[in-house]
C-alpha positions in Angstrom: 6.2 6.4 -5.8 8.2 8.8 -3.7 9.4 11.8 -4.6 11.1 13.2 -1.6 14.4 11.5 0.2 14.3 8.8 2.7 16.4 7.0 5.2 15.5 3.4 6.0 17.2 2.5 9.3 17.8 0.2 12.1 16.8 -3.0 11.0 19.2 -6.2 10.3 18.9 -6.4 6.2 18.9 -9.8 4.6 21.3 -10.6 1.3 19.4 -14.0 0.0 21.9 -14.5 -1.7 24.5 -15.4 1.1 22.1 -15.7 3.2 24.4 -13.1 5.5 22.9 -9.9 7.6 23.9 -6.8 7.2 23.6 -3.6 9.3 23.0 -1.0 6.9 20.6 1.5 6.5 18.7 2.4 3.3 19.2 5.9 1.4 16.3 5.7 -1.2 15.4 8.3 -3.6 12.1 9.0 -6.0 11.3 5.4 -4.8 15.2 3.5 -5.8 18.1 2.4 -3.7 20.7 5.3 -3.5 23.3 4.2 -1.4 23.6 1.6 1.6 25.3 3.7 4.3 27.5 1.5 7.3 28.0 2.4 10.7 30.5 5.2 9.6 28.6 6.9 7.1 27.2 9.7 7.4 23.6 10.2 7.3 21.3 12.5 5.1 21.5 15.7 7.1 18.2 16.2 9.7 14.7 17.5 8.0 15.8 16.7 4.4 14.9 13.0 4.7 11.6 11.3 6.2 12.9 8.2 8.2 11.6 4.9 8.7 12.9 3.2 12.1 12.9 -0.4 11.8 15.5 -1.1 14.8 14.7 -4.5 16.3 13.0 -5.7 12.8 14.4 -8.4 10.4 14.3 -6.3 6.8 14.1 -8.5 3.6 13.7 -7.7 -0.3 10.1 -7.9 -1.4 8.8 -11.1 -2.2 8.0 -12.3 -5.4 5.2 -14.4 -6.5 6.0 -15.6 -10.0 2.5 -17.1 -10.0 -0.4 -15.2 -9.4 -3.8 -14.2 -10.7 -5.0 -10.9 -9.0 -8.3 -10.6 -11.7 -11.9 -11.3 -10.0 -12.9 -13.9 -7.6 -11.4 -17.0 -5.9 -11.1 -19.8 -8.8 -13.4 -22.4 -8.1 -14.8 -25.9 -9.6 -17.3 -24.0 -11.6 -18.1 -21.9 -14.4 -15.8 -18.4 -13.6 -17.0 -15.0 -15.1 -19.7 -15.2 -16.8 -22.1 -13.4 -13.9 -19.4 -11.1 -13.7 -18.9 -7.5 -15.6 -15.2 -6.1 -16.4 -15.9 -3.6 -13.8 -16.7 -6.0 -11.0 -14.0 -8.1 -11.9 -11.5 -5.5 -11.7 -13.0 -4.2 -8.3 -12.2 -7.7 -7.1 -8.6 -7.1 -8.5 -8.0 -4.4 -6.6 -8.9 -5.4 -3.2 -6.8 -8.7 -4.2 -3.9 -6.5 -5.0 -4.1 -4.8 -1.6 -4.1 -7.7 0.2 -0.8 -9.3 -1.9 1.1 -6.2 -1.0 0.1 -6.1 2.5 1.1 -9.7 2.4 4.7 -8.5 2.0 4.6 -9.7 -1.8 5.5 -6.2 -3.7 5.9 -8.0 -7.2 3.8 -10.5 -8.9 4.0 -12.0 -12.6 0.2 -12.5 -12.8 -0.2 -15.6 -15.2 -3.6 -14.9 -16.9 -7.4 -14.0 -16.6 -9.7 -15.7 -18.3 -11.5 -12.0 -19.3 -8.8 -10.2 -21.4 -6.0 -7.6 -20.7 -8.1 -7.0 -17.6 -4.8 -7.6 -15.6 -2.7 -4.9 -17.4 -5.5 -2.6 -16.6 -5.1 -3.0 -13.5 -1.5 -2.8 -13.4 -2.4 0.7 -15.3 -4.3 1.8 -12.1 -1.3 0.7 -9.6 1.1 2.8 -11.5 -0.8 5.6 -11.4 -1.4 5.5 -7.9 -5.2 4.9 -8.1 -4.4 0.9 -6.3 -2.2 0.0 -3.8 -0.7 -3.2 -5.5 2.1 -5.2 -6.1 4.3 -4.5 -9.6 3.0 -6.4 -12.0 4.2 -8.3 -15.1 1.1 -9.4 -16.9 -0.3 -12.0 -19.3 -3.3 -10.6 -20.5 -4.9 -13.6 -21.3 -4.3 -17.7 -21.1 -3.6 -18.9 -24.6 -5.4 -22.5 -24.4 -6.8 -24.6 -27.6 -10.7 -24.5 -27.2 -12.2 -26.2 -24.5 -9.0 -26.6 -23.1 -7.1 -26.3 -19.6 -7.8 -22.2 -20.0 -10.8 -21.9 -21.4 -14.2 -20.8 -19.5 -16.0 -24.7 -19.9 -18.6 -27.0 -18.0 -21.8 -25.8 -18.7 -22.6 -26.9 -22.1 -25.1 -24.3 -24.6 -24.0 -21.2 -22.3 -22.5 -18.4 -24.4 -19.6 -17.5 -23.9 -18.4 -13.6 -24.3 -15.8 -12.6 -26.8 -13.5 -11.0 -24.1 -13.6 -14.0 -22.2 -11.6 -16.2 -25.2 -8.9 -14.1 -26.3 -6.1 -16.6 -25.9 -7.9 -19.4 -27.8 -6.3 -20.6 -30.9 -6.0 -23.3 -33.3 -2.9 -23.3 -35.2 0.6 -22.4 -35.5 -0.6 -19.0 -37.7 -3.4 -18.2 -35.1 -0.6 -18.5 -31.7 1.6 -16.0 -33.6 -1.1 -13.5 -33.9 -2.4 -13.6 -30.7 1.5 -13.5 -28.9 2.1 -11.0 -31.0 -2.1 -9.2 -29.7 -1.2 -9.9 -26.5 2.4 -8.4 -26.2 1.0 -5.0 -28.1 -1.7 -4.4 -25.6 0.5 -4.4 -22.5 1.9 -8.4 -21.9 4.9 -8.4 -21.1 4.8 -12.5 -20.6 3.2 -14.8 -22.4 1.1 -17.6 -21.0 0.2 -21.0 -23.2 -2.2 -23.8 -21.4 -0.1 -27.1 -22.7 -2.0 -29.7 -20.7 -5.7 -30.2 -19.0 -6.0 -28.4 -15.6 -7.3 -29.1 -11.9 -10.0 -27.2 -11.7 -11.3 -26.9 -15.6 -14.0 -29.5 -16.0 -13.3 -31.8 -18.9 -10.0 -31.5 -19.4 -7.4 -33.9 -18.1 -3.9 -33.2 -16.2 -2.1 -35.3 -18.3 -3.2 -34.5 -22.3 -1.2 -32.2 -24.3 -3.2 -29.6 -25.1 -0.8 -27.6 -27.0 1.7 -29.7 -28.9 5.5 -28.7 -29.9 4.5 -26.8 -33.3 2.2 -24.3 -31.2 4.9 -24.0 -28.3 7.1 -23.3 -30.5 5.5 -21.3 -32.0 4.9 -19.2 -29.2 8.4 -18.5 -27.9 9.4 -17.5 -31.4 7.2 -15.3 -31.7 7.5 -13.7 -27.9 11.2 -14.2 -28.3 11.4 -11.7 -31.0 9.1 -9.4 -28.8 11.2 -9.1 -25.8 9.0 -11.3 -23.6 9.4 -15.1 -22.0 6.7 -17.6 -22.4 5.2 -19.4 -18.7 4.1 -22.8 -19.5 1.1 -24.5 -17.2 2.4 -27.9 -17.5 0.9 -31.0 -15.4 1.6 -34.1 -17.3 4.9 -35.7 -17.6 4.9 -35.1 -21.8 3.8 -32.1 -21.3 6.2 -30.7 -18.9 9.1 -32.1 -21.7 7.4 -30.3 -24.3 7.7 -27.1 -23.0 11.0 -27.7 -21.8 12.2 -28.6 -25.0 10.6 -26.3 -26.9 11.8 -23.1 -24.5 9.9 -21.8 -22.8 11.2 -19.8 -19.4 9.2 -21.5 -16.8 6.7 -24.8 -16.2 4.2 -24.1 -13.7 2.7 -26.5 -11.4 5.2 -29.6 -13.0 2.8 -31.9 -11.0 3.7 -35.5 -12.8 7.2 -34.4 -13.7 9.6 -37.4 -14.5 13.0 -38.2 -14.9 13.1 -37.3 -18.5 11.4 -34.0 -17.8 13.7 -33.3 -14.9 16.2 -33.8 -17.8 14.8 -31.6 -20.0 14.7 -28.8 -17.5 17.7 -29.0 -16.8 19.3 -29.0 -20.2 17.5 -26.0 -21.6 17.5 -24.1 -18.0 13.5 -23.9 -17.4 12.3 -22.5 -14.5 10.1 -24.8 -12.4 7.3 -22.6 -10.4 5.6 -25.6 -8.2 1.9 -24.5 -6.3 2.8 -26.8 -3.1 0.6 -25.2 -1.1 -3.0 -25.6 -3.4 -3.8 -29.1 -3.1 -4.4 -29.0 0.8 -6.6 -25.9 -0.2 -8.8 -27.4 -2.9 -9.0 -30.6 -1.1 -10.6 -28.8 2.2 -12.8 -26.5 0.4 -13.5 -29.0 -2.3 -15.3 -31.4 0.2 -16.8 -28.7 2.1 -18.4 -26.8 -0.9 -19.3 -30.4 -2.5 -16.5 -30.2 -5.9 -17.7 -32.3 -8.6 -15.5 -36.1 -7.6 -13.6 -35.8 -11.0 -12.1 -32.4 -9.8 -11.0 -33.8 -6.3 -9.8 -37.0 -8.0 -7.6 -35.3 -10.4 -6.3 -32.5 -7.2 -5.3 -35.7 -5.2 -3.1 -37.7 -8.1 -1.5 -34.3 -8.7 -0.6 -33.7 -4.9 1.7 -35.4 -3.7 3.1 -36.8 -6.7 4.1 -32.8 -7.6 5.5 -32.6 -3.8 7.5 -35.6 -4.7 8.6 -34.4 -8.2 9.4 -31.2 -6.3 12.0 -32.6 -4.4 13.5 -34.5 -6.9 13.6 -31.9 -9.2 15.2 -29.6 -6.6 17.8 -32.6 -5.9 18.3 -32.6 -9.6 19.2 -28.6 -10.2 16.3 -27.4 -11.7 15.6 -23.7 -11.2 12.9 -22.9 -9.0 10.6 -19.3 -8.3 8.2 -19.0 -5.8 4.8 -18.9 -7.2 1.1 -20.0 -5.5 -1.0 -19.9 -8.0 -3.2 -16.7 -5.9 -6.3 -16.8 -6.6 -7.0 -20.5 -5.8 -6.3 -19.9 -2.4 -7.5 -16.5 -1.0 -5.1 -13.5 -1.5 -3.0 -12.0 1.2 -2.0 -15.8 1.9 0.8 -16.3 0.0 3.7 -16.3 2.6 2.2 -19.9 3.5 3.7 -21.5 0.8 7.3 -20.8 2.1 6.7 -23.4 4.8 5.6 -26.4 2.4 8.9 -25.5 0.6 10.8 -26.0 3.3 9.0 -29.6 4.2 9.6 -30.4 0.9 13.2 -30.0 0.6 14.4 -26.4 0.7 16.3 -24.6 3.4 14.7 -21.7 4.8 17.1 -19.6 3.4 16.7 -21.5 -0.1 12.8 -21.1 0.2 13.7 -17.1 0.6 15.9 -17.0 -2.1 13.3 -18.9 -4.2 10.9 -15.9 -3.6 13.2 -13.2 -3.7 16.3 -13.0 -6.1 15.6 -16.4 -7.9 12.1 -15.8 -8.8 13.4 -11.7 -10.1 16.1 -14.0 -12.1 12.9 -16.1 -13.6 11.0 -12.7 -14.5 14.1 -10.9 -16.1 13.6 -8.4 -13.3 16.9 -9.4 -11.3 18.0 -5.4 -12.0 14.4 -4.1 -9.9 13.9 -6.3 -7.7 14.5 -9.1 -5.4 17.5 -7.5 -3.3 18.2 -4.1 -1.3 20.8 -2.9 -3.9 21.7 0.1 -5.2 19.7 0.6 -8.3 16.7 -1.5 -7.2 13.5 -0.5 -6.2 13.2 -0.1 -2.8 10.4 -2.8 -1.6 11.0 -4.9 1.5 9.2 -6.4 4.3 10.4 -6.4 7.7 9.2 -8.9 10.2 9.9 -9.9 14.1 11.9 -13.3 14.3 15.0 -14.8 12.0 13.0 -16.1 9.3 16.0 -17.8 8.0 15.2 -20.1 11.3 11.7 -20.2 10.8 10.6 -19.0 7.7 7.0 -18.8 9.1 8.0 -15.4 10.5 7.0 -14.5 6.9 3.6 -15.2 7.4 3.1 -11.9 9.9 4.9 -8.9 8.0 5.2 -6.0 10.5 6.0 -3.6 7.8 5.9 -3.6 4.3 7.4 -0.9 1.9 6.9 -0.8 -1.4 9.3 2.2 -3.7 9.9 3.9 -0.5 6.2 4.5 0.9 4.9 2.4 3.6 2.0 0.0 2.5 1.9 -1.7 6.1 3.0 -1.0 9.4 1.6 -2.9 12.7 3.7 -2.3 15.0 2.1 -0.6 18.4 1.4 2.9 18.4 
């Protein structure tokens, strides 16, 4: 972080919120917002603050990815970790943590890794200054019922390593004692597997996994820790017993229905929708020959998530930006914004989504997600009006993250 004074200048600056500009320039100190100087105001006096120029740019608050897993390799249709050491995993993290920042995406809430706490390690070695990374809230682990949606399956008689099952339980006794693990090694959100996933052989989209007793459980236990609970939720039953049983967020929501819509709504759940994966898995799926039961369960979650998407949106329900990184390869996370749009956003909702709405979801609204007095100062600045085309996103020309410059493209 920096510790010296700097002026940000020159560039137009984005409020998601309205979705107004502003011509204000940026007085940031030890990394935070100090004061938004106008036209009028005078500036920091010459040689006691480094400037950054960004006249002709379009500045923006750092995006947010409230789903993300920066941990090892590319998820696949296989059997993940077990050839790898924490070490190597963790190298892997760090180049994926690089790339997410460059991306213009200077927080993440990074929803799991299937070997333990490896996450908040890495966090450990961003915050020290050893990575260049996004902020990250962390998991720690998936807590999945064994051989469920989060556990390491599909290769039946293979060991599997201790580290590697941290979040599996089997009772309402068992969840509170690994929240309560989790949360005193460095979670600071809690992650719970409540139906069959994608890419997790054996398992099936639409089973509870984790049923109400467990969920609840969960975000009683978190609750009294300080920390929300993110539910991966793909069936329609599922998705309503997570709602109901209050947890902050639904991820994926693929078979969502009226009644879960419903349920959202009522208890103020967060919906964090992946639009962007299925076109991913699908392409690389019939490339890299995916088992069939894999593709068949990516294409009846597809559209029918796209669809429950929209009506969701149409509905009220909150919604955060979040990809699901890590399925897709890192770095590519702006691409989403686009399918958000398609699907029934505005471009300046789609923003807002990844920006303000999704620091809302992570109880990070007073950090991040606008250029505020107080908040860190992160921002990406980019050629174009992305509230025209919010594909501008895609190409970041400069990316700051607490005052230090993590990319800058521009010529010379």
């Amino acid at each position: 972080m920096s510790s010296d004074l700097v002026l940000v200048n020159g560039g137009r600056i984005l409020d998601p919120t309205t979705g107004s500009w502003r011509e204000e320039a940026l007085v940031v100190r030890d990394g935070t917002i100090e004061a938004l100087l106008g036209s009028a105001d005078a500036r920091p006096s010459p040689g006691t603050a480094r400037v950054i120029d960004l006249t002709g740019l379009a500045v923006l608050p750092g995006l947010i990815d409230a789903h993300a897993h920066l941990i090892g390799q590319m998820e696949f249709a296989g059997l993940p970790a077990i050839d790898e050491t924490a070490e190597s995993e963790l190298a892997a993290g760090e180049a994926n943590a690089l790339a997410t920042v460059r991306a213009g995406f200077t927080t993440v809430r990074d929803v799991g890794t299937y070997r333990g706490l490896l996450d908040v390690e890495l966090r450990r070695r961003i915050e020290a200054g050893d990575v260049t990374g996004p902020r990250m809230q962390c998991a720690g682990a998936m807590i999945t019922r064994p051989g469920g949606g989060g556990e390491v399956t599909g290769e039946p008689g293979v060991a599997i390593p201790e580290e590697l099952r941290r979040g599996v339980v089997r009772d309402a006794d068992e969840m509170r004692r690994i929240v309560a693990w989790l949360v005193e090694r460095g979670a600071d959100v809690i992650k719970l597997i409540v139906t069959g996933a994608v890419l997790t052989r054996g398992t099936a989209v639409d089973d509870v996994e984790l049923e109400a007793p467990l969920v609840l459980a969960a975000v009683e236990t978190a609750t009294g820790l300080g920390v929300f609970v993110a539910a991966h939720a793909h069936g329609a039953r599922g998705i309503r017993v997570a709602a109901e049983s209050g947890v902050r967020s639904v991820e994926h929501g693929s078979l969502i229905d009226d009644a879960g819509i419903d349920a959202m709504v009522a208890n103020g759940t967060w919906l964090v929708a992946d639009l962007y994966d299925g076109d991913w898995i699908d392409e690389v799926g019939r490339r890299d020959g995916w088992p069939a039961a894999t593709l068949e369960k990516n294409a009846a979650t597809t559209q029918a998530q796209r669809d429950g998407f929209g009506r969701a949106l149409r509905a009220g329900v909150r919604m955060a930006y979040g990809t699901d990184s890590g399925v897709y390869p890192h770095g590519r996370n702006a691409r989403q914004l686009a399918y958000l749009v398609r699907y029934g956003m505005t471009p300046i909702e789609a923003i807002r989504a990844a920006t303000v709405d999704a620091a809302e979801c992570l109880g990070w609204s007073e950090r991040v997600g606008s250029l505020e007095v107080g908040r860190f100062a992160d921002l990406v600045a980019v050629d174009g009006d992305p509230v025209v085309d919010v594909t501008a996103l895609e190409r970041p020309t400069v990316v700051i993250k607490g005052g230090l410059v993590v990319r800058d493209d521009r010529p010379g």
